[in-house]
ROGU-11225 format. One line per 5 residues: their letters; for each residue x, y, z of C-alpha. Coordinates in steps of 0.02 Angstrom, whole numbers. Example, Ala and Ser with C-alpha at 12.3 -4.5 7.8 and 13.67 -1.06 7.14 Angstrom:
2
AS> 615/-225/390 ~ 684/-53/357;
***
This chain:
65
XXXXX> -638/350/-858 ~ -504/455/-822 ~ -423/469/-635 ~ -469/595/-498 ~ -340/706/-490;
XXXXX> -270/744/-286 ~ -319/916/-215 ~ -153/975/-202 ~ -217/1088/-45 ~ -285/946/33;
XXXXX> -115/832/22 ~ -32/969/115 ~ -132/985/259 ~ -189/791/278 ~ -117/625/317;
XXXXX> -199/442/300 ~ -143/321/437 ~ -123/163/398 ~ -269/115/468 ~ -387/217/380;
XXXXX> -408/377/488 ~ -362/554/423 ~ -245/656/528 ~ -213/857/531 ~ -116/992/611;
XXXXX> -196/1087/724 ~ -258/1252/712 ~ -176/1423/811 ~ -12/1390/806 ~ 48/1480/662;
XXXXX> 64/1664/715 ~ 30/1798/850 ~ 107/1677/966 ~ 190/1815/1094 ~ 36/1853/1167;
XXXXX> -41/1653/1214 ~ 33/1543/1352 ~ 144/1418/1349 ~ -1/1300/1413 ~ -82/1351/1247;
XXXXX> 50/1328/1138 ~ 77/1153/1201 ~ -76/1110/1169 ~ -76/1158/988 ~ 67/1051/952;
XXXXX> 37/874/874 ~ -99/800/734 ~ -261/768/776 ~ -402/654/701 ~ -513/743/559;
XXXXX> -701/724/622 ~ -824/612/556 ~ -921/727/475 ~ -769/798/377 ~ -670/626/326;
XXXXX> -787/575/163 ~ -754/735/101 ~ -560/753/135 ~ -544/561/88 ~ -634/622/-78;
XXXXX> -498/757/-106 ~ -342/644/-72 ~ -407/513/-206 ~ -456/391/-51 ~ -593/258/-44;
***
């Protein structure tokens, strides 16, 4: 059986902690930042936790359990 080959997309845009959970950037923070608040932008900083519904399928891509 051959291996499952890694989305390469996926590995770009997701982490696995160590414990298991799937983290991503969040969204809005790319461009057309002049015009959003600095409360906003703050906000859009950091990783968050993929949701439940989404981590089988993101798991799948990364070659993951």
């Amino acid at each position: 059986m051959p291996k499952i080959k890694t989305h390469s997309g996926a590995a770009k845009r997701f982490r696995i902690t160590p414990t298991g959970k799937v983290k991503r950037s969040g969204a809005y923070a790319g461009h057309l930042l002049e015009h959003k608040s600095k409360d906003q932008k703050r906000n859009y900083k950091g990783s968050f936790e993929v949701s439940s519904g989404d981590r089988k399928n993101v798991k799948k891509m990364l070659g993951v359990g």
